[in-house]
N, C-alpha and C positions, 0 to 999 in steps of 0.2 A: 064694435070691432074697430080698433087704430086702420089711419091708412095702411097701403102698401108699403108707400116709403117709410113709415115710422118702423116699422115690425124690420125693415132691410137693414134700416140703420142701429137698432137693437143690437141685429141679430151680429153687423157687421162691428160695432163695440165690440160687442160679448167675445167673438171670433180672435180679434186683435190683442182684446186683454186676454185671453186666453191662453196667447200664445207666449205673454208675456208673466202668467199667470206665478204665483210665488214669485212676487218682486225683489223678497228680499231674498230667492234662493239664487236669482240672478245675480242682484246688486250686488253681495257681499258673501254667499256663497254658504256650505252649509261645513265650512270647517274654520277653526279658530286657533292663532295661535298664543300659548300662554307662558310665559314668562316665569321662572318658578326660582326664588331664591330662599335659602335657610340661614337664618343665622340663631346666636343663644341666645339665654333671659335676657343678655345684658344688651342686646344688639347686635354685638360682629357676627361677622360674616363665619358660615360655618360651610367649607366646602368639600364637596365628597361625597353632601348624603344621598341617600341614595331613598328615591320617593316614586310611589306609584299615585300617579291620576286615573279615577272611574268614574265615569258615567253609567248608564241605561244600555249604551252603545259598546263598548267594551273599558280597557285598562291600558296604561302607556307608561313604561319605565322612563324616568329621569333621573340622570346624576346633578346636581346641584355646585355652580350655576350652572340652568339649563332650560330650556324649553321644549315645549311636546306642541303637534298642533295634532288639536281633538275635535272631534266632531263634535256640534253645533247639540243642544238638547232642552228640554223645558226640565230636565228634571238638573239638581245641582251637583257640579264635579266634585268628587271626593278627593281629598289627597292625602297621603300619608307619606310621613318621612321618617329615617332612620339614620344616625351616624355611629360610630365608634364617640366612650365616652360621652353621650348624651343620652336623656330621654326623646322616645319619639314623639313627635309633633306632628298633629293633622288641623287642616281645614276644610272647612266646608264654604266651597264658591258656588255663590248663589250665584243662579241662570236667571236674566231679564231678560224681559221683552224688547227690544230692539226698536231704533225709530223707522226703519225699513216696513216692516211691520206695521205701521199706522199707513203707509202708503197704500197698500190692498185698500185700506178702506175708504182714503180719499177717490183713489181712481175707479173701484164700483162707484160711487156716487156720482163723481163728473161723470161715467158713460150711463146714468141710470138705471145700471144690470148689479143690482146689490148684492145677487146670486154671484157675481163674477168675485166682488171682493172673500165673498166666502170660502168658493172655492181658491182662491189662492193664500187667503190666511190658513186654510187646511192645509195646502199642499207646503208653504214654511213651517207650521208644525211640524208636519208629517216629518221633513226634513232638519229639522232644527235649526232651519234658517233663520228663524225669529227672536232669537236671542244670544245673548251675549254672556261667557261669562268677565273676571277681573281679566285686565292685561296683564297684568304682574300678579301673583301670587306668592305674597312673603309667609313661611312657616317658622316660627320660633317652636324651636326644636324645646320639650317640656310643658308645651301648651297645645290646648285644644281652642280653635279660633275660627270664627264666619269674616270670611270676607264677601263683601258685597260692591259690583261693578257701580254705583249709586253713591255709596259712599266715598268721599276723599281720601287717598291713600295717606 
């Protein structure tokens, strides 16, 4: 059986991260906001359209240019756009892992309570604080297109 003192100091990590538990729901919170512009094949700028973003969590109307801020998700945002005179254009923004998210697991480790990192990469899941999707979200109106927060715009 560990001393006294070790089991206190455990218990008093564990207690502390606990409290601080989902770091990244803290650090950077569990909603995002995204940038959403259209333009044609050719490039310009098409403004007016009118686009719905979905997630897991619900759907959020934008007129174009425009931005929605959406809740935080592991699964990736849908977007679809519409104008007068065009085809509709959708993307699919991939959701990443976040670097907030590795923090859970460096700070179980320095407090020894690896349980603590778990429960708090659960509870950023839970929350979708653990990822990210694009900041900007460009749809070319007659395409269907993935953007990914990873890739260079």
């Amino acid at each position: 059986m560990p001393p006294l003192h070790a089991c206190f100091l455990r218990f008093a990590c564990a207690a502390l991260l606990a409290g601080t538990a989902g770091c990244a729901s803290v650090v950077i919170g569990d909603t995002q906001s995204v940038t959403l512009e259209t333009v044609d094949a050719a490039g310009a700028a098409v403004a007016g359209a009118e686009c719905t973003l979905s997630n897991d969590r619900g759907s959020w109307p934008v007129k174009t240019p425009g931005f929605a801020v959406v809740p935080r998700s592991p699964q990736d945002l849908q977007v679809h756009c519409e104008a007068a005179d065009h085809q509709p254009g959708t993307v699919r923004a991939v959701s990443r892992v976040n670097s907030p998210m590795f923090l859970n697991a460096f700070l179980g480790a320095a407090a020894s309570t690896g349980y603590v990192a778990v429960a708090a990469a659960v509870i950023d899941y839970w929350h979708g604080a653990a990822y990210d999707y694009p900041k900007t979200i460009r749809v070319v109106l007659g395409e269907s297109r993935v953007a990914d927060p990873l890739e260079p715009r």
